[in-house]
N, C-alpha and C positions, 0 to 999 in steps of 0.2 A: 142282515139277510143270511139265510142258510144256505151253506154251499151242498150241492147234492153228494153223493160219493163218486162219481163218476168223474164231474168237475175236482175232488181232491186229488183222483186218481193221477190225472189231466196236471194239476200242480205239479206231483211227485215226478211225475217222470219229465216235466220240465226242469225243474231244478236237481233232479239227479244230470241230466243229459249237461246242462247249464254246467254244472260241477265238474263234472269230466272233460271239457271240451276247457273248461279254464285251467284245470291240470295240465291237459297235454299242452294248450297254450302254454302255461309257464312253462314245462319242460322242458319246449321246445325252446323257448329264448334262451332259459340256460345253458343247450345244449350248441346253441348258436352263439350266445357267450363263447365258454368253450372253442367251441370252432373259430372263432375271430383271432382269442389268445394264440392257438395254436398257426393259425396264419402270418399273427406277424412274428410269434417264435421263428417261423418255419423264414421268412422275408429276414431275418436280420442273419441269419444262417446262409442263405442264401446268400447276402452283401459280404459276410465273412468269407464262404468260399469263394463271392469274381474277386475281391480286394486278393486270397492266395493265389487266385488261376493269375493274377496278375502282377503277381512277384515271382510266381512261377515262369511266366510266360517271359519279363524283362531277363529271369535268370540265363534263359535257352539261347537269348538272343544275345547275350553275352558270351556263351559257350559255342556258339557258330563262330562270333566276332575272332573267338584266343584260339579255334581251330583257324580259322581263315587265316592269321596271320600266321602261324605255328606251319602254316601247309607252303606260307609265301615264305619263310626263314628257309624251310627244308628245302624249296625250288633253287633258293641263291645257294645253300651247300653243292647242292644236286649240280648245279649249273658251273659251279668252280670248281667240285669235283671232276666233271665231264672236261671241262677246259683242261685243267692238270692232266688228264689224263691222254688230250689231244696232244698235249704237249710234248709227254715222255713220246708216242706214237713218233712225232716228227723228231724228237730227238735219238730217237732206236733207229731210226730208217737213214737220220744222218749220220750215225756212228759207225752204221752196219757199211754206209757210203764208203766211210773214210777208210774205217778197216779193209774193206776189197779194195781203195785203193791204194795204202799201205804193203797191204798183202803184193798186190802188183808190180808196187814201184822196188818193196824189196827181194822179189823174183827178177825183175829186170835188173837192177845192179849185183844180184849175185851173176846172174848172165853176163853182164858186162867187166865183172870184173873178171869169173874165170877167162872170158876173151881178151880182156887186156893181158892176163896172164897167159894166155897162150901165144897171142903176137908177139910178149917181148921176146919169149923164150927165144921164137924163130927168128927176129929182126936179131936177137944178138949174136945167133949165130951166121944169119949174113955179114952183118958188118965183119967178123971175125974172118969170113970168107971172102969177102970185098965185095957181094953182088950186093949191097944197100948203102945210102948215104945216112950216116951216123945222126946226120939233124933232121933230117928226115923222121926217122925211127923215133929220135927225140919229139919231133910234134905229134906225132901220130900218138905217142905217149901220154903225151901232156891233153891231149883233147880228152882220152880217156880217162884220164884225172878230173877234167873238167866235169866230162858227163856223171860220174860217179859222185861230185860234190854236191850236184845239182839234183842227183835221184838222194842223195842222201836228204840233201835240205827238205825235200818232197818228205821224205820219210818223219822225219824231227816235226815239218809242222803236222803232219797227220796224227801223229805220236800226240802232238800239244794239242790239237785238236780234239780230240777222240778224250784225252783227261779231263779236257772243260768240258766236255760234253760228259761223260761217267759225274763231273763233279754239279752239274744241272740235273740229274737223273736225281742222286742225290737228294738236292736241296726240294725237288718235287715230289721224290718221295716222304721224307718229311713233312712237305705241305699236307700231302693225302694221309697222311699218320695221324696229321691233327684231323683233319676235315673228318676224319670216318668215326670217331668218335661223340665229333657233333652231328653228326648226321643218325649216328643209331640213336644217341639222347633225343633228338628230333622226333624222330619216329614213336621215342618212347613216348615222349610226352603229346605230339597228335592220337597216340591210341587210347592216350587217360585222357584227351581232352572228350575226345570221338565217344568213351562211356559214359563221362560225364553228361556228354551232350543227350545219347543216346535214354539217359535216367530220369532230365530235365524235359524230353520228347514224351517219356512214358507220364512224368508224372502231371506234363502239360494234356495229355488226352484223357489218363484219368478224370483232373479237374473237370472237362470239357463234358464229358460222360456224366458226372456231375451234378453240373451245373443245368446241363439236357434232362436231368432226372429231377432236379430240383423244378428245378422250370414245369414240368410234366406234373409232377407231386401238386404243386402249387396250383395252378391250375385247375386239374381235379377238386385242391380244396375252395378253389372258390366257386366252381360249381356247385358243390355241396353246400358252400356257405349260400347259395343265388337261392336254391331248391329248399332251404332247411327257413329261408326267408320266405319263399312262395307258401310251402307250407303251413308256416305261422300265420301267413296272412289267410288262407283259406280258412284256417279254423277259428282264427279272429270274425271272418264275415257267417260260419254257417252256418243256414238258416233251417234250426232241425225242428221239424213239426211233431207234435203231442199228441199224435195216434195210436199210437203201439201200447201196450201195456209190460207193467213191469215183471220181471220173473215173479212163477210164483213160489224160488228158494233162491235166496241170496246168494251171491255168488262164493261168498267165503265158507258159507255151511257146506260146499261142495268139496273143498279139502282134499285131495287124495284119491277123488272119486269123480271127477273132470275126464272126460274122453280124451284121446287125443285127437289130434287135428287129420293125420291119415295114418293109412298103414305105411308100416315100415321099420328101419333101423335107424337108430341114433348115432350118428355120423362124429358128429359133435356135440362136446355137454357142453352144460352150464359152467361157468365159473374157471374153463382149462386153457391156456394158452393159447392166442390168436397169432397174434403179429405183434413184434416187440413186444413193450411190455403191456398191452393190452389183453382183455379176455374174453371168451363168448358171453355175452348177455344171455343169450339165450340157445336155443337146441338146433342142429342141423337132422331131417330126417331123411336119409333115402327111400326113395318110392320109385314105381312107376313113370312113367311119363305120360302126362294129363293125369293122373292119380285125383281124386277129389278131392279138394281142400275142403275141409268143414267148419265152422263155429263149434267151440267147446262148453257155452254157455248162450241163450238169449242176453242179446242186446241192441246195440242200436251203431251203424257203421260212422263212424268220425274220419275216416280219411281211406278214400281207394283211391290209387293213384300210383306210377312211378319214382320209386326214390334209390339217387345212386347208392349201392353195398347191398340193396334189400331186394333191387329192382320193382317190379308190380308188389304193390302192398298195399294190404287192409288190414285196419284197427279197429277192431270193435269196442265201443266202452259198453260194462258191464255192470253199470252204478258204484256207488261206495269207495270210487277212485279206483276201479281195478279195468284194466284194459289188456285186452290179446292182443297180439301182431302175429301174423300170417304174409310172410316173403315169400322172394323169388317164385310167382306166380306166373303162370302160363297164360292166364286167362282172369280177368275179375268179374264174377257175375253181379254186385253189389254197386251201390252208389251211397256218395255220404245222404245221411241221414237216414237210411233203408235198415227197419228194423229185421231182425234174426234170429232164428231159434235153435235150441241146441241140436247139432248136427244138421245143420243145414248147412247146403254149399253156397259158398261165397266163390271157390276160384278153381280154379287146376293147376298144379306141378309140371313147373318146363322142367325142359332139357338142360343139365349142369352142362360146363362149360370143358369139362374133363372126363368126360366119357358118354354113355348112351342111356344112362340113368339120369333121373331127375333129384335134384333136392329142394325144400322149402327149408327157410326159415319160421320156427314158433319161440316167442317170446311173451311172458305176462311182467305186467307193470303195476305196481302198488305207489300211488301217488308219484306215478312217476320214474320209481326206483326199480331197479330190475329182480327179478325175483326166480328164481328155479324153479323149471315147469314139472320135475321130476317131481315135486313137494305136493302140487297139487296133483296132476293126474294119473290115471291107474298107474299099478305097479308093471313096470315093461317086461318082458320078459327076455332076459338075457340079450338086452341091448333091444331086441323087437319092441314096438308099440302097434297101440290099435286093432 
């Protein structure tokens, strides 16, 4: 049976569509591959940091423990310091006693003795005169002998007193000689504990920051791994119908001479530093906000949709395994399998995230692999497109 041309036409553009939707299939699982490796890289990374945050964390609680006791050593110095020094206080106040009574007792027997020395004089010249009885005079003498023995003996022990007391001063001053010496080493070493602790505090919250950021990271990628699975399964089920016709120049003869996708500047190239050691796939271009998104070639849409990094995104496959992306989309006027023609709108340019301009992502893919959109489309004009 003869097939018409119509019906081959009808083939072709089923088994180009076929083609491409199995490319970005496989893409996407290897790309999900990928993503899984780098999941559980990123989870054994993550086990290495809690296992430090928790060598870190047993360390701090030890440098509390050698402060806490370091603080209780310096309290018993502090405290027998203090006592020692209660001590001399009662020892100064009993010295200072003794002495004004010393000072007292030996002011009253100098008093007493010049008055014994003045009565004898006079009693010896009564008797000499006859108006005194000679034993008389004699006891009156002798008592003041007496009294004199007796402020002496006051004297001697205040004397002996007051040396055992200067020699207790002494032996506490000594004590506090040693004491002050432990007591600065004390302090020295509560303030290297206190840094120590204080390095052990930093590097325990570092970890915690971390391990918050890990946990965060993680996360994210398993969303991306949840969405990059949703994805593959959408393009595993869809159901693209053989209405459209195929361009009528393939998309490779276009070379150089591809539109771009809107007006603007090139923000970011192809091929130049991203984030660590990753690079752009593809082009960032400032525009507008709502700016048109267009198609750069007829084809046929494979995936409209949100996807985290790209946000709103459409991919059009453009047969011969060659397929555009068009990101960070304000708006998607397309649906998968909705055929398109060159410079037709598919979406609009949101609002970037860093000012009041908008940017999109454009990106073209060659069986998948990424490819420089500068190679194919017009020549920009000093950074401008479109």
């Amino acid at each position: 049976m003869r097939l018409s041309r119509a019906t081959w036409v009808a083939l072709l553009i089923s088994s180009f569509c076929s083609l491409a939707i199995a490319d970005a299939l496989n893409d996407r699982k290897v790309e999900l591959q990928k993503l899984k490796e780098t999941i559980s890289a990123f989870q054994q990374q993550a086990a290495q940091t809690k296992s430090q945050h928790q060598k870190e964390l047993d360390a701090l609680k030890d440098a509390d423990r050698a402060v806490g006791r370091s603080k209780k050593e310096l309290r018993g110095i502090e405290k027998k310091l203090q006592g020692s020094e209660q001590r001399l206080a009662r020892l100064a106040k009993q010295k200072s006693d003794k002495q004004k009574l010393m000072s007292e007792n030996q002011l009253l027997l100098a008093e007493q003795i010049r008055s014994a020395h003045r009565l004898g004089e006079r009693q010896s010249l009564r008797v000499l005169l006859n108006q005194q009885d000679p034993q008389a005079v004699s006891r009156t003498m002798k008592y003041f002998e007496y009294f004199n023995l007796a402020r002496s003996g006051e004297i001697s022990q205040a004397e002996s007193r007051i040396a055992e007391l200067i020699n207790l001063e002494s032996e506490i001053a000594k004590e506090q000689t040693g004491l002050l010496p432990l007591r600065e080493e004390q302090r020295a070493a509560i303030a290297e504990l206190n840094e120590q602790r204080q390095h052990q505090a930093r590097v325990v919250s570092q970890l915690d920051r971390q391990l918050k950021d890990d946990q965060t990271k993680l996360n994210k990628l398993l969303v991306d791994r949840r969405q990059l699975e949703q994805l593959i399964d959408q393009l595993a089920k869809a159901d693209i119908k053989d209405d459209g016709l195929l361009a009528a120049e393939p998309f490779k003869s276009r070379r150089g001479k591809l539109p771009w996708p809107t007006s603007g500047r090139l923000s970011e190239l192809y091929g130049t530093p991203k984030t660590g050691s990753l690079t752009w796939d593809g082009v960032m271009i400032s525009t507008k906000v709502g700016a048109s998104i267009r198609a750069i070639h007829s084809g046929r849409v494979v995936y409209a949709d949100w996807l985290r990094g790209l946000g709103l995104l459409v991919i059009v496959d453009h047969g011969d395994n060659y397929l555009s992306l068009y990101g960070h989309n304000e708006t998607i006027n397309k649906s998968i399998g909705d055929w398109v023609d060159t410079n037709e709108v598919i979406g609009a340019a949101s609002k970037s995230r860093s000012g009041s301009q908008a940017e999109m992502y454009f990106g073209i893919r060659y069986k998948g692999k990424p490819s420089n959109p500068k190679k194919w489309c017009q020549r920009d004009r000093k950074g401008r497109v479109g």
